[in-house]
DSSP file (Angstrom, degrees, kcal/mol; ACC not computed):
  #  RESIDUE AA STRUCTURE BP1 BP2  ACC     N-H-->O    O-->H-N    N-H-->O    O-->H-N    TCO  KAPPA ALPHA  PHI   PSI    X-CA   Y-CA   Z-CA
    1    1 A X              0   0    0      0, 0.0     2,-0.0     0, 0.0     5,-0.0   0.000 360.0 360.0 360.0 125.3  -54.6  -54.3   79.4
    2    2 A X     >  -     0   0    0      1,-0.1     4,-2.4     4,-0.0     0, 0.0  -0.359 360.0-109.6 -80.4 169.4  -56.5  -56.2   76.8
    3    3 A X  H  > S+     0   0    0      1,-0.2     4,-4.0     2,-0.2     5,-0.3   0.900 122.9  60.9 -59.6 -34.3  -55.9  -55.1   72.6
    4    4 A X  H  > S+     0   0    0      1,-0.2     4,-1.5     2,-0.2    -1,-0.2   0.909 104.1  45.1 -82.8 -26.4  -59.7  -53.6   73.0
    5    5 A X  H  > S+     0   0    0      2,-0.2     4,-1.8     3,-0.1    -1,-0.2   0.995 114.4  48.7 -43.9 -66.5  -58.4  -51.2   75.7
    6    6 A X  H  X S+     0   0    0     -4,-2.4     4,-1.4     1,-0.3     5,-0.2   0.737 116.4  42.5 -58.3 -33.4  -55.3  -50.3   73.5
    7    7 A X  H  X S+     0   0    0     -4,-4.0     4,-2.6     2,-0.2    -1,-0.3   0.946 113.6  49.2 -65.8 -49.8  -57.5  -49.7   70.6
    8    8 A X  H  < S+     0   0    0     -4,-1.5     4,-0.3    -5,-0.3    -2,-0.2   0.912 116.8  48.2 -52.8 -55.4  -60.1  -47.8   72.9
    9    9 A X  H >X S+     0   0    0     -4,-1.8     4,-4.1     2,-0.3     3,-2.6   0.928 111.1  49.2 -23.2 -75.8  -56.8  -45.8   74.1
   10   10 A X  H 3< S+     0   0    0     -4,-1.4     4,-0.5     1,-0.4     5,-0.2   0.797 113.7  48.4 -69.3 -32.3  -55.6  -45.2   70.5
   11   11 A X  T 3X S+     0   0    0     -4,-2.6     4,-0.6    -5,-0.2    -1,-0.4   0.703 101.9  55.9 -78.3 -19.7  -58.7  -44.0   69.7
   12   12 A X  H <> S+     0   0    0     -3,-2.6     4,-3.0    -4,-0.3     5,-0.3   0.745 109.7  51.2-103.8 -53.0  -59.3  -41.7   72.4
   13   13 A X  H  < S+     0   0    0     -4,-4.1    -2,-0.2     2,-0.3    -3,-0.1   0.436  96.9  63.4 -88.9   9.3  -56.1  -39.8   71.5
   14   14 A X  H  > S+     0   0    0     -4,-0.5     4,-1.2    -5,-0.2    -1,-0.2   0.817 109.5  42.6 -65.3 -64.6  -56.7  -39.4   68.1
   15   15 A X  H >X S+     0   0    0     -4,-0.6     4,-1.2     1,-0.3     3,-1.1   0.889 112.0  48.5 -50.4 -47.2  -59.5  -37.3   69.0
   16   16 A X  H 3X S+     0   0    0     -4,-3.0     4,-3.6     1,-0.2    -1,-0.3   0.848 111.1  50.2 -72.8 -18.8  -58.2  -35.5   71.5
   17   17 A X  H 34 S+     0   0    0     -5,-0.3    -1,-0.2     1,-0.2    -2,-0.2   0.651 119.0  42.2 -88.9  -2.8  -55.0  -34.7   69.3
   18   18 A X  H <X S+     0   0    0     -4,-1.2     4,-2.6    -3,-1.1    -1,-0.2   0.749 110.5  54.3 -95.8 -24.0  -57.6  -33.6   66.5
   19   19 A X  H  X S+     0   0    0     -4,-1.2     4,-2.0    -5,-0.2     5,-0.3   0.971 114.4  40.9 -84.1 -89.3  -59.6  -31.9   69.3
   20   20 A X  H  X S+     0   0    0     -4,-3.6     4,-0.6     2,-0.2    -2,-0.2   0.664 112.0  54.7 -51.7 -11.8  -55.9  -29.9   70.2
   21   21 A X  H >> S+     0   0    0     -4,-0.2     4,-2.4     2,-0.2     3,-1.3   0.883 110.5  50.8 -80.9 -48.2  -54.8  -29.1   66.1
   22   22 A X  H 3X S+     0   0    0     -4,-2.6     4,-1.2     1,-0.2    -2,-0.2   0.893 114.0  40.8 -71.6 -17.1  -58.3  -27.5   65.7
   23   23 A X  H 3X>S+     0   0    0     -4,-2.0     5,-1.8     1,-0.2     4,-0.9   0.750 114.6  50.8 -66.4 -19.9  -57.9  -25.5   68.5
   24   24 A X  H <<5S+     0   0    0     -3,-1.3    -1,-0.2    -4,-0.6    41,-0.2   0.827 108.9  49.6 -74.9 -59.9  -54.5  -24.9   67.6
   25   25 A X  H  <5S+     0   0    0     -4,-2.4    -2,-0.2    -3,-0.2    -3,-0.1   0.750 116.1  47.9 -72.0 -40.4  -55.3  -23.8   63.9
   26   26 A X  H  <5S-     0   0    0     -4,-1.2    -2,-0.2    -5,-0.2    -1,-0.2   0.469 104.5-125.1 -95.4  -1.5  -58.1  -21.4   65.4
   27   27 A X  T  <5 +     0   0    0     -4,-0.9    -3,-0.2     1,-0.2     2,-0.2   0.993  54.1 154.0  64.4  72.0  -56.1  -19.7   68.2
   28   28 A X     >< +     0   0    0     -5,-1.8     4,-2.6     1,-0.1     5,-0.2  -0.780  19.2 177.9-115.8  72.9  -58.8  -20.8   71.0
   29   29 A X  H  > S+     0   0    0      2,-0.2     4,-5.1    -2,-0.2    -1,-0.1   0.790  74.0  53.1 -29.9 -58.4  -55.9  -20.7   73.6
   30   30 A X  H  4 S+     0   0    0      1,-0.2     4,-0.3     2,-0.2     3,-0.1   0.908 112.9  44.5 -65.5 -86.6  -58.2  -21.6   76.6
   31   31 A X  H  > S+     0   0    0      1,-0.2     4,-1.9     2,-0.2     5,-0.3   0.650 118.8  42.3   2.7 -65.5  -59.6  -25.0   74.6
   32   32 A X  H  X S+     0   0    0     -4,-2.6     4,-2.7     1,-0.3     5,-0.4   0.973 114.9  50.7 -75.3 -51.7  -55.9  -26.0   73.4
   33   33 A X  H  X S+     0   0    0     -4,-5.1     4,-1.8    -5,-0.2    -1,-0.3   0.765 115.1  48.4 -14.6 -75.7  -54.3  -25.1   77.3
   34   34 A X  H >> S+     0   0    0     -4,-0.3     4,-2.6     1,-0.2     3,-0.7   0.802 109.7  46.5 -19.7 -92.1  -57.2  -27.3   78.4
   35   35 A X  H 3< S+     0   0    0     -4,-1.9    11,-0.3     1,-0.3    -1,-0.2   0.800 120.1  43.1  -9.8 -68.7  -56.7  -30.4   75.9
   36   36 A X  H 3< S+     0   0    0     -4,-2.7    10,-0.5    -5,-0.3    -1,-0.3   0.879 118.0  38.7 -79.8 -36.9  -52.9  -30.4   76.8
   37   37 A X  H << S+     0   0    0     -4,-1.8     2,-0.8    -3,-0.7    -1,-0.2   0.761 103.8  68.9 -89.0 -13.1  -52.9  -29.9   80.3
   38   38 A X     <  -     0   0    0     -4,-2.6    -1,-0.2     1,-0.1     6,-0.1  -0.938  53.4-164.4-100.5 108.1  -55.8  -32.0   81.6
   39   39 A X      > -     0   0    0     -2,-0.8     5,-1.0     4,-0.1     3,-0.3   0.580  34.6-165.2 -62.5 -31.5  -55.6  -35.6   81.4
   40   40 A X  T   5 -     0   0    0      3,-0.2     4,-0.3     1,-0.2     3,-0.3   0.365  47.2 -43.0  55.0 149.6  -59.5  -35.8   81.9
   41   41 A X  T   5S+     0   0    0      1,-0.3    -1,-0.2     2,-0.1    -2,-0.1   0.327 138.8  48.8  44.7 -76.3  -61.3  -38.8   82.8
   42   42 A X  T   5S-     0   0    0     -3,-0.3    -1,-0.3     2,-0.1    -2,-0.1  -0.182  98.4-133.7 -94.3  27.8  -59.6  -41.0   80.5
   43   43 A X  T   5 +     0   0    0     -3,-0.3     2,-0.5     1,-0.1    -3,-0.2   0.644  54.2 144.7  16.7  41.1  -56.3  -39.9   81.5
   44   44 A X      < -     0   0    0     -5,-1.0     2,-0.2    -4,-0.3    -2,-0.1  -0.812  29.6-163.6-106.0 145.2  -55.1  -39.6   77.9
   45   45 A X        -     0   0    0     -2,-0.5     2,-0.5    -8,-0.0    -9,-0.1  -0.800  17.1-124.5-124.1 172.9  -52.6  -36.7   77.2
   46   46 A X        -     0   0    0    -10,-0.5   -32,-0.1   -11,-0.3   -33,-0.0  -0.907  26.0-138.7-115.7 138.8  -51.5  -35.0   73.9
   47   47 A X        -     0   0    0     -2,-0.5    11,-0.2     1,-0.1     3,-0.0  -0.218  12.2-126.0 -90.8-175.7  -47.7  -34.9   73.3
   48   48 A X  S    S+     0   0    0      1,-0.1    11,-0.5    29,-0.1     2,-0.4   0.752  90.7  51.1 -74.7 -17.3  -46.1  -32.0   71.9
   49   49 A X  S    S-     0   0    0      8,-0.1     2,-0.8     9,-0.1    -2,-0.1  -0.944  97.3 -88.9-133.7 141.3  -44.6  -33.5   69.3
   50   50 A X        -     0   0    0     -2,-0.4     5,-0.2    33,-0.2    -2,-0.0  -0.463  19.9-141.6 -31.6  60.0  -46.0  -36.0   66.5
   51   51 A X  S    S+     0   0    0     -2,-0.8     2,-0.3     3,-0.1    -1,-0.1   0.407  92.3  32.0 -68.4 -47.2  -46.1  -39.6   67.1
   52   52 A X  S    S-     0   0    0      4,-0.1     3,-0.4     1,-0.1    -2,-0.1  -0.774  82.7-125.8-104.0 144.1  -45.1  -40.3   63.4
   53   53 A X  S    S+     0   0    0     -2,-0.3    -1,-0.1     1,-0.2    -3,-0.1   0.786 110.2  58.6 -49.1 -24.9  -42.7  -38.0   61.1
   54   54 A X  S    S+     0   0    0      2,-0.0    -1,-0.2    -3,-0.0    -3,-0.1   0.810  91.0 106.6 -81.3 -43.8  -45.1  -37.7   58.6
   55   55 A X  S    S-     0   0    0     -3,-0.4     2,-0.2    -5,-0.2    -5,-0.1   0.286  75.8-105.8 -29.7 148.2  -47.6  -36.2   61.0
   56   56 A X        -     0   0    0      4,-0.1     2,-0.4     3,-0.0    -1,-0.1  -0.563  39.3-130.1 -81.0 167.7  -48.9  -32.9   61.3
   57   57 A X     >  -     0   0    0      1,-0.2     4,-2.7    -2,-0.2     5,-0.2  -0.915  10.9-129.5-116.4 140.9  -47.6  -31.0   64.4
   58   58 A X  H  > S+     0   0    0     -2,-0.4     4,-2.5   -10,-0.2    -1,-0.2   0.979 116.8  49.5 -19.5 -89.6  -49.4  -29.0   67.1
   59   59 A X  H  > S+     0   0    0    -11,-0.5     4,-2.2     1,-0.3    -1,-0.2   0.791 109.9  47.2 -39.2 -45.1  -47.0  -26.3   66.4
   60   60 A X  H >> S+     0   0    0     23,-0.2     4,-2.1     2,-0.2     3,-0.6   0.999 111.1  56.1 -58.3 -57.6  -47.5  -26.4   62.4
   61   61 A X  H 3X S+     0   0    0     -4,-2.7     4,-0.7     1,-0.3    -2,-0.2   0.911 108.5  45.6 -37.9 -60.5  -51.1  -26.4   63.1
   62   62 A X  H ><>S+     0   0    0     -4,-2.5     5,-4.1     2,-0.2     3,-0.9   0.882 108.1  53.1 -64.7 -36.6  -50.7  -23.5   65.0
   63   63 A X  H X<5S+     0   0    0     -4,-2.2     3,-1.3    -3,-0.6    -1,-0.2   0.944 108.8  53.5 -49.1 -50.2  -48.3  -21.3   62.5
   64   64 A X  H 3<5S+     0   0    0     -4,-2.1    -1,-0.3     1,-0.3    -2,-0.2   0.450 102.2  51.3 -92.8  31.0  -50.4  -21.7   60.0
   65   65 A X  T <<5S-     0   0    0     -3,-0.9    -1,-0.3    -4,-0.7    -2,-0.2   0.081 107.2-125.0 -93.5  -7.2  -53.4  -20.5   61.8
   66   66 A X  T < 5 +     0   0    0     -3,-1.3     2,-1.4     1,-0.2    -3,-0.2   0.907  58.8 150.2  66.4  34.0  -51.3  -17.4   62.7
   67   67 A X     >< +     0   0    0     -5,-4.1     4,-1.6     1,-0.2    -1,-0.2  -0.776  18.5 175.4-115.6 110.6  -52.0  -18.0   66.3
   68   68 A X  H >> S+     0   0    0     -2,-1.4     4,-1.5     2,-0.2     3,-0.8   0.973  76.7  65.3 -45.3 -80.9  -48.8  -16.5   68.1
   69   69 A X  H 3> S+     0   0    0      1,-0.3     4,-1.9     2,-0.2    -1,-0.2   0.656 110.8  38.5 -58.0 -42.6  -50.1  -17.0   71.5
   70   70 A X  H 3> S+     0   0    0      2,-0.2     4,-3.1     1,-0.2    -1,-0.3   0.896 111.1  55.5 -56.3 -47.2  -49.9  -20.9   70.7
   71   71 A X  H XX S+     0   0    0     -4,-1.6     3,-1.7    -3,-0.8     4,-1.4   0.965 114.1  40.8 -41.3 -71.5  -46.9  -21.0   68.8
   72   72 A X  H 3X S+     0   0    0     -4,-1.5     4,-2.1     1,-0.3     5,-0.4   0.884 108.4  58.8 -79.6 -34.3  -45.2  -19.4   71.5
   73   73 A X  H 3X S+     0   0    0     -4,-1.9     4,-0.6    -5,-0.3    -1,-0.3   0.944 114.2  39.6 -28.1 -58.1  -46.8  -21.4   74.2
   74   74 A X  H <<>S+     0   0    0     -4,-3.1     5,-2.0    -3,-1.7    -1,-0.3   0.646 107.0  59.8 -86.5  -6.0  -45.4  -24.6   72.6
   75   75 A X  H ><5S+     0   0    0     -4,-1.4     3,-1.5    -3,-0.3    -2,-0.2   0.929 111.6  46.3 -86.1 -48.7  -41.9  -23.1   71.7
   76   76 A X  H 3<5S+     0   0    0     -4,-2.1    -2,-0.2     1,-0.3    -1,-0.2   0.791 105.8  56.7 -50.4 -26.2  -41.7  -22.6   75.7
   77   77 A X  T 3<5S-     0   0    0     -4,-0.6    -1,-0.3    -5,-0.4    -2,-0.2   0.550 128.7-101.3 -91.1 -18.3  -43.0  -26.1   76.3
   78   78 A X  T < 5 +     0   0    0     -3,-1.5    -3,-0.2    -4,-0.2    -2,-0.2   0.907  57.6 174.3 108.1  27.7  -39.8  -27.5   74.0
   79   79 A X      < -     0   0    0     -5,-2.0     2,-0.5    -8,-0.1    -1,-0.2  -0.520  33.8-116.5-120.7 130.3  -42.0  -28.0   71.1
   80   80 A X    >   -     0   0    0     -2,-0.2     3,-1.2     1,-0.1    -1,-0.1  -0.618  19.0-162.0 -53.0  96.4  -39.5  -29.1   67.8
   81   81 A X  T 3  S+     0   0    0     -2,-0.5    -1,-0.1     1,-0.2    -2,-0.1   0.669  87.3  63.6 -82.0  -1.2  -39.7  -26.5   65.2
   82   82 A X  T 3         0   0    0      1,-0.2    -1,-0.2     0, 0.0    -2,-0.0   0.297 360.0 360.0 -77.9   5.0  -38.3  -28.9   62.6
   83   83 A X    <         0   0    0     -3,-1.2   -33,-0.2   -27,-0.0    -1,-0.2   0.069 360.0 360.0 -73.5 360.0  -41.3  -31.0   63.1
């Protein structure tokens, strides 16, 4: 894999992981399922859990958006709450 893959890569899954916090934040359930369970195309997935500490988390995203059904979705899926 050349560096312009790994960038093309690192790039893909930015989006998608910005693509899964707004859904996340707006409690669109079907969307954020989607995002996380379908690899799509580009076979990039979104992890559960932040790549860096500093990061926001799925699961923050989702508290403070009040959307229960996500929260609990990711607490079932192992999702850190110290995160």
């Amino acid at each position: 894999m050349s560096s312009g893959d790994d960038a093309r890569t690192r790039i893909l899954r930015r989006k998608k992981v910005a693509e899964a916090m707004e859904a996340a934040f707006d409690n669109e359930m079907d969307t954020f399922r989607r995002i996380l369970e379908e690899p799509g195309r580009d076979n990039i997935t979104v992890p559960l859990e932040p790549h860096k500490e500093k990061d926001d988390s799925l699961l923050g995203e989702a508290a403070c958006g009040n959307a229960i059904e996500i929260v609990e979705y990711l607490l079932e899926r192992g999702a850190n709450v110290n995160h």
